[in-house]
Z-matrix of the N, CA and C atoms (Angstrom, degrees):
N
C 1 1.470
C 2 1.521 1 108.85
N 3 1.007 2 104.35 1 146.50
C 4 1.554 3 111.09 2 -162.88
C 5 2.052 4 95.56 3 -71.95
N 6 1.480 5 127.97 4 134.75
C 7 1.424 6 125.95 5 169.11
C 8 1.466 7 100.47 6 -52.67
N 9 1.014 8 146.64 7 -58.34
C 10 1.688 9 142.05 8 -139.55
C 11 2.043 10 80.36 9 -69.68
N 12 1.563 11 130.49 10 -61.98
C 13 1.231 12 132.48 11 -152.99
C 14 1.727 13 81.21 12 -69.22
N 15 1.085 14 158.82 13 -82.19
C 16 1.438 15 147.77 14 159.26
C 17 1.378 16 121.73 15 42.37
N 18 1.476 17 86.94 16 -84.66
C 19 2.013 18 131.92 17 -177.72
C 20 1.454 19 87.25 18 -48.09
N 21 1.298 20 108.08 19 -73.12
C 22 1.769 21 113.64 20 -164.34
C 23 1.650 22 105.79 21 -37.83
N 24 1.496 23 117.07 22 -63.10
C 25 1.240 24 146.22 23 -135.89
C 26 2.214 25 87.55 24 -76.79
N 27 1.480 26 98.21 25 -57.70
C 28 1.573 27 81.01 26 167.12
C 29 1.413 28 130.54 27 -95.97
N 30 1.426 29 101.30 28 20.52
C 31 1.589 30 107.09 29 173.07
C 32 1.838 31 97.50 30 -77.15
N 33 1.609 32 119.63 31 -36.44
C 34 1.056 33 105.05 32 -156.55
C 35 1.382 34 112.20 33 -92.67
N 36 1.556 35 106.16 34 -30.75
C 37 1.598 36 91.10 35 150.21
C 38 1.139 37 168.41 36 -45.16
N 39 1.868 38 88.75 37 -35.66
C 40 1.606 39 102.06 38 148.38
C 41 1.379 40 129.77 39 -59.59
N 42 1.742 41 95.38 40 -40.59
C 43 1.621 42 82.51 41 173.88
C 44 1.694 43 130.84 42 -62.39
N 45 1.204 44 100.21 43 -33.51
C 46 1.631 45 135.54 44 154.20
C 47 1.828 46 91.06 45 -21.74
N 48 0.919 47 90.57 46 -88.03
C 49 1.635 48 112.39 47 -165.29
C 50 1.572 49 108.30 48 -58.90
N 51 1.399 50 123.04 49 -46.57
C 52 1.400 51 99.17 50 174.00
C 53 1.643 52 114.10 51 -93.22
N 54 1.259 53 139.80 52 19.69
C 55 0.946 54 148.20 53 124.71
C 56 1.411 55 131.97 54 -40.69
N 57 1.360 56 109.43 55 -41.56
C 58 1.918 57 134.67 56 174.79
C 59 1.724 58 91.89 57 -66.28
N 60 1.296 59 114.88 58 -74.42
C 61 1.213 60 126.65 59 -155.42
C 62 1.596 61 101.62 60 -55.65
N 63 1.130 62 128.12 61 -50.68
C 64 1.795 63 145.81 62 162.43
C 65 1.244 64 105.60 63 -27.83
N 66 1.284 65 128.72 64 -44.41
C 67 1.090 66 123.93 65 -135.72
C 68 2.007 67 86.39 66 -117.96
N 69 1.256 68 90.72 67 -33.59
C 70 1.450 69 94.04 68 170.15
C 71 1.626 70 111.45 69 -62.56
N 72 1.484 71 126.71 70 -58.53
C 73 1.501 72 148.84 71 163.20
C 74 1.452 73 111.75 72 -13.51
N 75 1.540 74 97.83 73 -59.38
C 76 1.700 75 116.00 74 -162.60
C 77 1.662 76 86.29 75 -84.11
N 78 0.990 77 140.21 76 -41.70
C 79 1.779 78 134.08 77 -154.44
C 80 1.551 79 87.90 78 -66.26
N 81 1.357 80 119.81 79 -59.44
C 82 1.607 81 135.71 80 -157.73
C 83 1.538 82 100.76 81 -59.92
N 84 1.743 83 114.47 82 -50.13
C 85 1.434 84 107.12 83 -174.23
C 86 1.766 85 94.37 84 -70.51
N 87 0.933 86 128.30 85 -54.11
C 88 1.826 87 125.17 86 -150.82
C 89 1.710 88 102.09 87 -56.22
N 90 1.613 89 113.19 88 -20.09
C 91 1.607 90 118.63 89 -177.53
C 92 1.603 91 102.12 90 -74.32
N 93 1.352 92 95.83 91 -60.21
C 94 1.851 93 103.87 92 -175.20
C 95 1.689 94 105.08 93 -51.33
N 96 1.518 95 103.20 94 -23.20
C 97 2.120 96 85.89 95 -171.29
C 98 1.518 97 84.00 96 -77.34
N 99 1.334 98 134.79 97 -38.37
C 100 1.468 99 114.28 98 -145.47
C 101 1.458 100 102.52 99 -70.78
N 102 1.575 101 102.98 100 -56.11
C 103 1.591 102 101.22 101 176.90
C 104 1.244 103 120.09 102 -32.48
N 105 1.438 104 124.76 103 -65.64
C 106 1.565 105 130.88 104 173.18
C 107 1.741 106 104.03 105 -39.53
N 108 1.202 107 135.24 106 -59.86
C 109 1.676 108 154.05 107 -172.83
C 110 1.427 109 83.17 108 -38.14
N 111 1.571 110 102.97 109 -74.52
C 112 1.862 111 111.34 110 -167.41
C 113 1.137 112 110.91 111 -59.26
N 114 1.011 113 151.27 112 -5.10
C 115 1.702 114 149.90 113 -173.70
C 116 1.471 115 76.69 114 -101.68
N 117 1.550 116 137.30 115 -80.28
C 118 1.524 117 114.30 116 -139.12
C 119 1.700 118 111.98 117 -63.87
N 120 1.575 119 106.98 118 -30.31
C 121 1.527 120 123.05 119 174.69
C 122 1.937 121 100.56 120 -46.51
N 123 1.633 122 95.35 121 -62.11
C 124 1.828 123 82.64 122 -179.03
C 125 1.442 124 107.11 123 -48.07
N 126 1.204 125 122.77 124 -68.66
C 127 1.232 126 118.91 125 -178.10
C 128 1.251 127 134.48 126 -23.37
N 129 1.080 128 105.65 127 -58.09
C 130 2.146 129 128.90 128 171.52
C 131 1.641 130 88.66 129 -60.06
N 132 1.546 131 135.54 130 -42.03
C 133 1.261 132 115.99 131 -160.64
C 134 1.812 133 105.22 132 -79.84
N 135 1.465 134 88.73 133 -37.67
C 136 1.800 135 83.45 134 -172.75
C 137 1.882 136 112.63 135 -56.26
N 138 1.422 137 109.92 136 -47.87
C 139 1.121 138 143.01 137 168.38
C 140 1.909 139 98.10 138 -14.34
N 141 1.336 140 99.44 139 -83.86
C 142 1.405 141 133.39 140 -158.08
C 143 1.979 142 108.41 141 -69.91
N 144 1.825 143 85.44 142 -49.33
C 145 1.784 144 92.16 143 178.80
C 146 1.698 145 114.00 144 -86.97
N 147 1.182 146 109.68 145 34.11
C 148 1.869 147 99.82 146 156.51
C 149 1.114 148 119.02 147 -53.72
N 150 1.571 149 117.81 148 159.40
C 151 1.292 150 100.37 149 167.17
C 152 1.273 151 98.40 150 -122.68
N 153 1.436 152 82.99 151 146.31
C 154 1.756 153 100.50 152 -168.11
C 155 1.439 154 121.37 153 -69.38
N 156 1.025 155 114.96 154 128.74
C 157 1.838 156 110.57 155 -169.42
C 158 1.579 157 107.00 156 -63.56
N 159 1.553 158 103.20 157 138.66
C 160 1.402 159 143.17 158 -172.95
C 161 1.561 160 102.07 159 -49.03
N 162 0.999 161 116.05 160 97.34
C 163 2.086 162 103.92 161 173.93
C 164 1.434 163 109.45 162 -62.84
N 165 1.130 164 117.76 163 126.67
C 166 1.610 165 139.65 164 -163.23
C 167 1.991 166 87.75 165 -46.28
N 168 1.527 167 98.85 166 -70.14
C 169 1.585 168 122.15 167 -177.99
C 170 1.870 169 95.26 168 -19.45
N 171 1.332 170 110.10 169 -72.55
C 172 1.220 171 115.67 170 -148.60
C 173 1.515 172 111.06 171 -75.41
N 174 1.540 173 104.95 172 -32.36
C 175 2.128 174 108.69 173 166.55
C 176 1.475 175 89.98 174 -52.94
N 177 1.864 176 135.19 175 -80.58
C 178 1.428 177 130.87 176 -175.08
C 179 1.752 178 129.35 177 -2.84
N 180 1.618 179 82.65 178 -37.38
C 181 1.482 180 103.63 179 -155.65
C 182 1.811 181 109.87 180 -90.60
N 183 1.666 182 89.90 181 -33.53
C 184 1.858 183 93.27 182 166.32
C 185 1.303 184 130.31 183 -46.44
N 186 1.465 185 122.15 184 106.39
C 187 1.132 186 141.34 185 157.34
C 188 1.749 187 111.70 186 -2.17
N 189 1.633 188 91.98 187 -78.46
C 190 1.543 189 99.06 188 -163.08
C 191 1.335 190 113.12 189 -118.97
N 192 1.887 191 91.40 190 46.27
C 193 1.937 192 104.53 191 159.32
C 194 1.390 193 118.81 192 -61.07
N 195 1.337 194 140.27 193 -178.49
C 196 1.150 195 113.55 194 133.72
C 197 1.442 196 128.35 195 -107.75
N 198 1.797 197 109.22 196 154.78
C 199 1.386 198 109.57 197 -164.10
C 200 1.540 199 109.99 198 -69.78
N 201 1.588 200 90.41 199 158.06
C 202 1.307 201 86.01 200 -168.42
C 203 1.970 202 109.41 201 -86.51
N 204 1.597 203 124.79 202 -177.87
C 205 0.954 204 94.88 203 180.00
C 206 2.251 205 134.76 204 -75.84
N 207 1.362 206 77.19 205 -15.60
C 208 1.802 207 89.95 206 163.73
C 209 1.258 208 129.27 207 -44.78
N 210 1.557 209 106.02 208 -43.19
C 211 1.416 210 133.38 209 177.37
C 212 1.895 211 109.90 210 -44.37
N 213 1.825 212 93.97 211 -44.62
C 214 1.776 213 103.58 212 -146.82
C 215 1.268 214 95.60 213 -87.92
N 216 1.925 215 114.93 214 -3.09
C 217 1.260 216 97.71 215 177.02
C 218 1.726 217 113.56 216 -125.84
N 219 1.621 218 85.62 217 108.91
C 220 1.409 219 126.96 218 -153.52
C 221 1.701 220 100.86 219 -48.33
N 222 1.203 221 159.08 220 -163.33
C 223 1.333 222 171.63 221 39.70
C 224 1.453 223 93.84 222 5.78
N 225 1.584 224 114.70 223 113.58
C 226 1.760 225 110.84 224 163.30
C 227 1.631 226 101.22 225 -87.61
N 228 1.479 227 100.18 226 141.45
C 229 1.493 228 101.48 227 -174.45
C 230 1.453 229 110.60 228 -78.11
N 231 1.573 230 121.09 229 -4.37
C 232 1.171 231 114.56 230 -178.11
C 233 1.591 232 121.45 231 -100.94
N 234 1.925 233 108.75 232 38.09
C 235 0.852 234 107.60 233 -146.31
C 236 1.696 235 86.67 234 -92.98
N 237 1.361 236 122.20 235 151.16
C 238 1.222 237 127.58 236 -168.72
C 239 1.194 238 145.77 237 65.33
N 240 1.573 239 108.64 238 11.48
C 241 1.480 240 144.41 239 177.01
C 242 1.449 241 109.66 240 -84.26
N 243 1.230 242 129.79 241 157.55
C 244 1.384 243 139.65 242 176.03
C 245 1.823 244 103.05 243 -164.70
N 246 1.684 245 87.86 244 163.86
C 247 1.400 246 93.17 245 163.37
C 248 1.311 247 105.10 246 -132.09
N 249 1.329 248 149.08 247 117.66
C 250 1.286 249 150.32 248 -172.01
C 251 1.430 250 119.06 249 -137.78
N 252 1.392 251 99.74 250 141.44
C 253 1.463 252 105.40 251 -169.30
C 254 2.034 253 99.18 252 -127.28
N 255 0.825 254 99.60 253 170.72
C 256 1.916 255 105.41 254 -179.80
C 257 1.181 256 113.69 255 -152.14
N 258 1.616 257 120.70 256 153.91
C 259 1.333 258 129.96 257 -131.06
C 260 2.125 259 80.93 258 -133.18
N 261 0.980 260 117.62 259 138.61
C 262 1.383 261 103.94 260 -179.75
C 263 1.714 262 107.10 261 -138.76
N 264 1.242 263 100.63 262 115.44
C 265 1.671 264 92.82 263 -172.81
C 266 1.918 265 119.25 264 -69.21
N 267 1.064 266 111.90 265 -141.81
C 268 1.871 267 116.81 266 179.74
C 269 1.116 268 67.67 267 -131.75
N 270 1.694 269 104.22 268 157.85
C 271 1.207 270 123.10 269 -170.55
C 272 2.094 271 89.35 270 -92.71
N 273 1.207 272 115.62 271 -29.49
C 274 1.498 273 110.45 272 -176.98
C 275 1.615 274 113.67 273 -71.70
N 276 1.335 275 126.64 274 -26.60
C 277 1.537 276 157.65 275 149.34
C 278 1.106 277 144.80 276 -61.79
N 279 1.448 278 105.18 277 16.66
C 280 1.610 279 96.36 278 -173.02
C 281 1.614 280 118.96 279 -110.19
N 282 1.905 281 101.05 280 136.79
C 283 1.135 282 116.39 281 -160.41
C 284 1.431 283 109.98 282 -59.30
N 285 1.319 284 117.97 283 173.88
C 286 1.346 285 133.16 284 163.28
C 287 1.647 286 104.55 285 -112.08
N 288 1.467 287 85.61 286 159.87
C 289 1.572 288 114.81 287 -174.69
C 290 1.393 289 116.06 288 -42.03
N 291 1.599 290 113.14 289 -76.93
C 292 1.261 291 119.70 290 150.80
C 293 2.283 292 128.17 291 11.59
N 294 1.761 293 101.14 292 -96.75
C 295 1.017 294 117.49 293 171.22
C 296 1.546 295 117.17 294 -55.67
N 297 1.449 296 129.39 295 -12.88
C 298 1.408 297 145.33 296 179.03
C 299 1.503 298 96.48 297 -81.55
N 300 1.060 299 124.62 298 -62.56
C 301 1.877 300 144.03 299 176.65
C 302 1.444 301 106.98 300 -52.43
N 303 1.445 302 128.26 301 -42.04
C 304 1.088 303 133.49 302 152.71
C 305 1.597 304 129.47 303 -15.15
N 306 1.560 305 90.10 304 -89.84
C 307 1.762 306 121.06 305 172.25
C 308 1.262 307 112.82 306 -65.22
N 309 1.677 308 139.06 307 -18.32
C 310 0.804 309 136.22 308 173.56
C 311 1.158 310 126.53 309 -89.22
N 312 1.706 311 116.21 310 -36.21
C 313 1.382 312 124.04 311 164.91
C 314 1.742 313 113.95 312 -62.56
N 315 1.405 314 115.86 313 -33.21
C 316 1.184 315 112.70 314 167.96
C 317 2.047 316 125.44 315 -54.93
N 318 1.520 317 92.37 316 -24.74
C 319 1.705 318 108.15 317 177.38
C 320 1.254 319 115.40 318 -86.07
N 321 2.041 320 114.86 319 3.75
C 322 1.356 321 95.02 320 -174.36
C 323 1.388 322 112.75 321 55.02
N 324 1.516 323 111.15 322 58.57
C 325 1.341 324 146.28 323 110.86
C 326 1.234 325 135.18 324 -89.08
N 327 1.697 326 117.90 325 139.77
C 328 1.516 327 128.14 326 153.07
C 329 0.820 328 105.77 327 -29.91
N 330 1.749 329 120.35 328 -163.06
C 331 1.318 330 158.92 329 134.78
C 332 1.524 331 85.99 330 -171.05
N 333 1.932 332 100.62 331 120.58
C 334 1.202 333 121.59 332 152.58
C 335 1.245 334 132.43 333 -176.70
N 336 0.994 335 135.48 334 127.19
C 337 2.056 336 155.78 335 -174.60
C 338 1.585 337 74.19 336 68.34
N 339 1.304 338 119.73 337 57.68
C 340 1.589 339 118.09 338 149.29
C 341 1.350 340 132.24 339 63.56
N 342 1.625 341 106.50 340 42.08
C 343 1.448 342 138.94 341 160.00
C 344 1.143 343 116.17 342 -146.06
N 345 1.467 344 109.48 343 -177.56
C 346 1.536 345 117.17 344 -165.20
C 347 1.719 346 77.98 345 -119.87
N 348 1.749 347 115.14 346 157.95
C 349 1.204 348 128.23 347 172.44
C 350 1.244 349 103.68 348 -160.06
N 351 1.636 350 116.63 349 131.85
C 352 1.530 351 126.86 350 177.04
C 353 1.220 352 101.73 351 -44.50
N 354 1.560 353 113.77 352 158.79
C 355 1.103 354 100.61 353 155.75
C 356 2.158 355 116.11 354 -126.48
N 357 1.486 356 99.00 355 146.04
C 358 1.452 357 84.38 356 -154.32
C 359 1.277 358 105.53 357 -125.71
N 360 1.247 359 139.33 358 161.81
C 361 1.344 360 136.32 359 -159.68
C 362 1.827 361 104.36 360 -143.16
N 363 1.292 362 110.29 361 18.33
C 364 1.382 363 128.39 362 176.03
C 365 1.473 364 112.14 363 -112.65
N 366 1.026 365 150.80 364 -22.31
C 367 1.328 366 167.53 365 153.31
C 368 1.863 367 109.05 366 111.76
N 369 1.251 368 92.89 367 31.87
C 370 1.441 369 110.29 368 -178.73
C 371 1.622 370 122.02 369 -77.17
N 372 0.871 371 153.27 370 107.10
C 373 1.622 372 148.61 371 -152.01
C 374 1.261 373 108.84 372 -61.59
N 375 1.051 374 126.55 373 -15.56
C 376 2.049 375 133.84 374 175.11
C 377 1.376 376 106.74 375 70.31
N 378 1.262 377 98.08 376 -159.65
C 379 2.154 378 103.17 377 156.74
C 380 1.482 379 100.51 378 -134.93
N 381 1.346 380 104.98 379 -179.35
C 382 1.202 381 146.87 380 -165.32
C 383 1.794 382 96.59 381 -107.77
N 384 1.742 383 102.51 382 138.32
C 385 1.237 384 115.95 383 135.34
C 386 1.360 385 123.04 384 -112.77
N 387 1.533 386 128.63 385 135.97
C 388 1.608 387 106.69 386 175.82
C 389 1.643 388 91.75 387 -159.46
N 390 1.532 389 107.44 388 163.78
C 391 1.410 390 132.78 389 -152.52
C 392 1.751 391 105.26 390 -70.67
N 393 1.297 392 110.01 391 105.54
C 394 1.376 393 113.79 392 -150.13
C 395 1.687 394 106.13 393 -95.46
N 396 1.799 395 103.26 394 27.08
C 397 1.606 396 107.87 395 142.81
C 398 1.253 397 117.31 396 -140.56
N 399 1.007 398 131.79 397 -161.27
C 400 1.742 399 121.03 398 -147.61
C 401 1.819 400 98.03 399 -88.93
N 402 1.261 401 116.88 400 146.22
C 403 1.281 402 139.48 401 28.64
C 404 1.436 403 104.58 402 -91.70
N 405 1.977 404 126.15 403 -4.92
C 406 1.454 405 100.58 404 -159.61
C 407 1.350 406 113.16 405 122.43
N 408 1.527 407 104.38 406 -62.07
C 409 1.502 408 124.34 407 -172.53
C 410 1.308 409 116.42 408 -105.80
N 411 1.583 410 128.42 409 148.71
C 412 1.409 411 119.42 410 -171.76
C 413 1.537 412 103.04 411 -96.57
N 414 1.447 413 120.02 412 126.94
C 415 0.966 414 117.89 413 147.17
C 416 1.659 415 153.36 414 -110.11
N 417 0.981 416 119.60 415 136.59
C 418 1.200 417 135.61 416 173.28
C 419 2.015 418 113.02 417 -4.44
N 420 1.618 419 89.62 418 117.06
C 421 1.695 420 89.17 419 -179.23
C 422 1.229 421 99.78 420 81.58
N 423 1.627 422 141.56 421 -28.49
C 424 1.633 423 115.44 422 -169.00
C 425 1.145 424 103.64 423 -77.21
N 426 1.375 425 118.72 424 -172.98
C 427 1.768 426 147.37 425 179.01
C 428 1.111 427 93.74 426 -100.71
N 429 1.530 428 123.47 427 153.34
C 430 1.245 429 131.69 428 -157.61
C 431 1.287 430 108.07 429 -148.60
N 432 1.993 431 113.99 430 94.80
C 433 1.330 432 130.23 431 -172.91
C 434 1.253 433 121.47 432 -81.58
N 435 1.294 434 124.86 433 -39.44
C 436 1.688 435 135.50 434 -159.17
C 437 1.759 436 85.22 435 -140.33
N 438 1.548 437 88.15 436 142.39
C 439 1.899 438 103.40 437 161.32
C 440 1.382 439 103.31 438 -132.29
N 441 1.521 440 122.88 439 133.27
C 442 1.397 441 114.92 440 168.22
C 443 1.582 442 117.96 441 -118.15
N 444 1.516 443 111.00 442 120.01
C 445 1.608 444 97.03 443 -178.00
C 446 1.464 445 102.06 444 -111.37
N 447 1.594 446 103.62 445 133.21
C 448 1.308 447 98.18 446 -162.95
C 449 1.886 448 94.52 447 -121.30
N 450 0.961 449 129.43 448 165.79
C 451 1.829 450 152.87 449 -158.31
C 452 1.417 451 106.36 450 -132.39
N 453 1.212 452 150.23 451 98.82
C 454 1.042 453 143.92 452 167.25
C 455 1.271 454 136.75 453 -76.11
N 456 0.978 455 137.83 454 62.86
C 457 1.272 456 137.59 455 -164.96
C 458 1.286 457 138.02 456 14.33
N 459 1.365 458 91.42 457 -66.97
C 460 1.632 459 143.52 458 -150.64
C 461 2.253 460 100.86 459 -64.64
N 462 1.173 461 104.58 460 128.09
C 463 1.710 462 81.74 461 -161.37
C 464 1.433 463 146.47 462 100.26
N 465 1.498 464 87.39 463 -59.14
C 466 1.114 465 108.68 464 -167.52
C 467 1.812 466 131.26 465 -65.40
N 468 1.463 467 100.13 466 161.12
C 469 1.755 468 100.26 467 -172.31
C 470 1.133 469 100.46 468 -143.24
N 471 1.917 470 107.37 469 167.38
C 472 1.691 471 99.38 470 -152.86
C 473 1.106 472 121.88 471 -24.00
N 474 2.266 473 94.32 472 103.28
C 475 0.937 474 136.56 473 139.57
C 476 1.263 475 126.91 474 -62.34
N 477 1.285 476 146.82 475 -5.10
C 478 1.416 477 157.12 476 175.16
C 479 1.406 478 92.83 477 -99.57
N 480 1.057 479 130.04 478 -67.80
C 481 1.749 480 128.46 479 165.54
C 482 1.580 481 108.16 480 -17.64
N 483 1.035 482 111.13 481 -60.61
C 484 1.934 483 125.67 482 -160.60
C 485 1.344 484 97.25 483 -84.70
N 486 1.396 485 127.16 484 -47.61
C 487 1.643 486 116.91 485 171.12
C 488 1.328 487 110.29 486 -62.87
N 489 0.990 488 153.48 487 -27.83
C 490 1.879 489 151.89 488 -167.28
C 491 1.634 490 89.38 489 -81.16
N 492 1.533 491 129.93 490 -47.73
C 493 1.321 492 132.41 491 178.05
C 494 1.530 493 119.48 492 -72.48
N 495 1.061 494 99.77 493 -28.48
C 496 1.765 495 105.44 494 164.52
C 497 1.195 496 111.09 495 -76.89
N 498 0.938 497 127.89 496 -48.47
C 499 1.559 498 127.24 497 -170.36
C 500 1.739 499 105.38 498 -73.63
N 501 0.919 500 117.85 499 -54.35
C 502 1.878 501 141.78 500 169.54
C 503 1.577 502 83.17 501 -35.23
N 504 1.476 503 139.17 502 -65.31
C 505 1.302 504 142.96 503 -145.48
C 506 2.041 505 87.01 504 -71.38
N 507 1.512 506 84.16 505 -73.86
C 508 1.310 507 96.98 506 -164.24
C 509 1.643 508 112.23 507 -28.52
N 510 1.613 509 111.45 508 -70.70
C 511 1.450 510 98.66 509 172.94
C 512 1.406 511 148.75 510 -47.97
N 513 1.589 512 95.26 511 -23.73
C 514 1.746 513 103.98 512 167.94
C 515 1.641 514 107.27 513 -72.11
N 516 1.222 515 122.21 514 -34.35
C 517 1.067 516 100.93 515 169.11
C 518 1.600 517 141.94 516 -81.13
N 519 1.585 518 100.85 517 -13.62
C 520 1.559 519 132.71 518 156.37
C 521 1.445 520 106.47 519 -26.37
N 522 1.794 521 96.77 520 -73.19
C 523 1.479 522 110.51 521 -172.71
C 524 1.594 523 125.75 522 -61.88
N 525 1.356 524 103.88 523 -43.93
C 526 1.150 525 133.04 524 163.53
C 527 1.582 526 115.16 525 -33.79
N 528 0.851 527 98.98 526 -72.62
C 529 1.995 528 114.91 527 175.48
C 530 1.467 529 123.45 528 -89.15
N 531 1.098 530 103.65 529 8.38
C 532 1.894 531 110.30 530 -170.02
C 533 1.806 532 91.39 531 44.80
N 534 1.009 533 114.78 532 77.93
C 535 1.606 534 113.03 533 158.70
C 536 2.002 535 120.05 534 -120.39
N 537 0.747 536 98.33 535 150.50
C 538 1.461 537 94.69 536 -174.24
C 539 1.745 538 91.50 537 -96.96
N 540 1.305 539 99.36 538 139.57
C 541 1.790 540 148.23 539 178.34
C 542 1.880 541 98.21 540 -77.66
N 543 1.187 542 114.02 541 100.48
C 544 1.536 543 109.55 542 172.74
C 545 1.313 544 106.05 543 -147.45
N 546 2.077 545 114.25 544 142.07
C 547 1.150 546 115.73 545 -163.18
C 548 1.635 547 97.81 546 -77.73
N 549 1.414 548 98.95 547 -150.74
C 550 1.489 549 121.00 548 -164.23
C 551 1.741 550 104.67 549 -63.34
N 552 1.045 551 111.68 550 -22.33
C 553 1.366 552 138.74 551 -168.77
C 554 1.329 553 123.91 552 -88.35
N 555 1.131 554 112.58 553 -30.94
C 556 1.672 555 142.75 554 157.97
C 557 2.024 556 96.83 555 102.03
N 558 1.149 557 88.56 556 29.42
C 559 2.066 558 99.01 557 -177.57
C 560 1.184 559 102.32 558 -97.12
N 561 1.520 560 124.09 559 139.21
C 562 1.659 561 126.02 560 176.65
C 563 1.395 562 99.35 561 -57.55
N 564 1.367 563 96.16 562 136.58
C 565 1.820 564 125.59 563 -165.89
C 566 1.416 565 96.75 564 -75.70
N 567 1.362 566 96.35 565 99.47
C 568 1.904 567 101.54 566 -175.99
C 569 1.730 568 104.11 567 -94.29
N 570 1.442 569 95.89 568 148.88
C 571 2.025 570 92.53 569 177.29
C 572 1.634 571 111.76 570 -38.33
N 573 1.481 572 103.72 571 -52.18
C 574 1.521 573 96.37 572 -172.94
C 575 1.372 574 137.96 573 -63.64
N 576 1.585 575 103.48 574 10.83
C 577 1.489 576 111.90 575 -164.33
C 578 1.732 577 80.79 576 -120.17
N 579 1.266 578 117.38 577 -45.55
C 580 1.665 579 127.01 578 -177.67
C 581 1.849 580 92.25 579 -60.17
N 582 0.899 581 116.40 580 -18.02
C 583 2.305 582 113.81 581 174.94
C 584 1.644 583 97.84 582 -90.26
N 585 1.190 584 105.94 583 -57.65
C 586 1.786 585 99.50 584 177.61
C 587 1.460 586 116.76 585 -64.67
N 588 1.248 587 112.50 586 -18.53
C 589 1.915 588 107.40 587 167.96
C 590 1.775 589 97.48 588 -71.16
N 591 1.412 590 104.85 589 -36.72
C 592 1.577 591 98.43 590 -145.71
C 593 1.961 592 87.95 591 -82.82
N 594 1.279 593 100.78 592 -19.52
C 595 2.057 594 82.46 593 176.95
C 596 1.726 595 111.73 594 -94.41
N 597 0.903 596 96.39 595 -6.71
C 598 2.031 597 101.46 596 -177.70
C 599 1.667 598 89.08 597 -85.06
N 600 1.644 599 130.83 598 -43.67
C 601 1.941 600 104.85 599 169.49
C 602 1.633 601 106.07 600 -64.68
N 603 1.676 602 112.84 601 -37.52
C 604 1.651 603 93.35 602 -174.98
C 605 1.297 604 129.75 603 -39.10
N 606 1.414 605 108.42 604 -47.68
C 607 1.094 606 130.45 605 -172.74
C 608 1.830 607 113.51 606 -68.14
N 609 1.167 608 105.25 607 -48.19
C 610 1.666 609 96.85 608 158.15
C 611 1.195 610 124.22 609 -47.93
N 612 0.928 611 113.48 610 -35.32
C 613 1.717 612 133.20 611 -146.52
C 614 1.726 613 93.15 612 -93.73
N 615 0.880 614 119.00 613 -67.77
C 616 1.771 615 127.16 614 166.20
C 617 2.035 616 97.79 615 -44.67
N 618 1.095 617 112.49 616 -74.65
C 619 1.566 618 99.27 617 169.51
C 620 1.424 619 130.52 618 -23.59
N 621 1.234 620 110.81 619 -55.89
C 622 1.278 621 122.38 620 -166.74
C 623 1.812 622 111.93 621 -90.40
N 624 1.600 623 78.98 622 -33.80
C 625 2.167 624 84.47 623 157.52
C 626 1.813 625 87.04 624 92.87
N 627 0.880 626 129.12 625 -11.85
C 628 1.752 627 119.79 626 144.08
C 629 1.561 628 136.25 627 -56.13
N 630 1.259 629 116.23 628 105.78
C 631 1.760 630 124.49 629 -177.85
C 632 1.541 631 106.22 630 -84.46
N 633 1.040 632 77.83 631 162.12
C 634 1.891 633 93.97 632 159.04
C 635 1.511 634 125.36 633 -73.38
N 636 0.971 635 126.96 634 93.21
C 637 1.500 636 138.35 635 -177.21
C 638 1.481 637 109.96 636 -52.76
């Protein structure tokens, strides 16, 4: 074979060959930059993507958080409301404790720590009778001037139920004791004030979504 066709023949192999190796060189460095690239990128990402803490204000403000339990326990608007009526003896007439405990236990009333209390088998709060001058409480052996039966609002469920039984109480014992029947006001308990007791429970009673049975 002629030397000059030779020369050529391993000229091009070399080039061949350091072309391979080049190409090998450049592949190896262009991997090592990326790796290094991708490490500072995580870095810059962790850096940059915190997440920014929640402003108390604006969680408060979410719609469809859930409430907390403080929330569920509502303010009842009927808090400090009553309906009360009072029983008022003659000052020449007035009953004792005793004969009061009587007629009352017969109505399905209490007597205890020195009141009278419905008694109810609905889980309904009832009312109260209690000694409607001081201390409050009835005691034992006194004469018995003022009665106050009072309705509490607050809670409460058929309330129109419990007023027809308060009032029902009250007058048997009216008759019972010669006592005079007077509203909240200490004024003879006229029908039209006995209709405005009876729509101020409706109206609870419709609130609270309890009827008259």
């Amino acid at each position: 074979m002629n030397p000059l066709y030779q020369y050529i023949i391993y000229g091009i192999l070399a080039l061949i060959i350091i072309s391979i190796i080049s190409y090998k060189l450049y592949k190896i460095y262009q991997e090592q930059g990326d790796i290094k690239f991708s490490k500072e990128l995580r870095e810059k990402f962790k850096l940059f993507s915190k997440e920014p803490k929640k402003n108390v204000a604006e969680e408060e403000l979410n719609e469809v958080r859930t409430p907390k339990q403080v929330e569920l326990n509502l303010i009842d608007e009927n808090e400090g409301k009553f309906i009360v009526l009072h029983l008022a003896a003659k000052i020449e007439n007035k009953p004792g404790l005793d004969p009061i405990k009587q007629k009352l236990t017969v109505n399905d009333l209490i007597f205890k720590d020195g009141y009278f209390e419905s008694e109810d088998s609905s889980n309904n709060k009832g009312f109260k009778i209690l000694n409607g001058e001081r201390p409050g409480m009835f005691q034992e052996n006194d004469l018995i001037s003022l009665m106050t039966f009072v309705l509490h609002l607050k809670g409460q469920r058929n309330v129109t139920k419990i007023f027809d039984q308060m009032l029902s109480i009250g007058r048997k014992v009216s008759e019972s004791f010669d006592m005079k029947l007077l509203d909240d006001n200490f004024n003879s308990l006229s029908e039209q004030t006995i209709s405005n007791y009876r729509d101020t429970a409706s109206k609870v009673d419709l609130k609270s979504g309890s009827y008259v049975s």
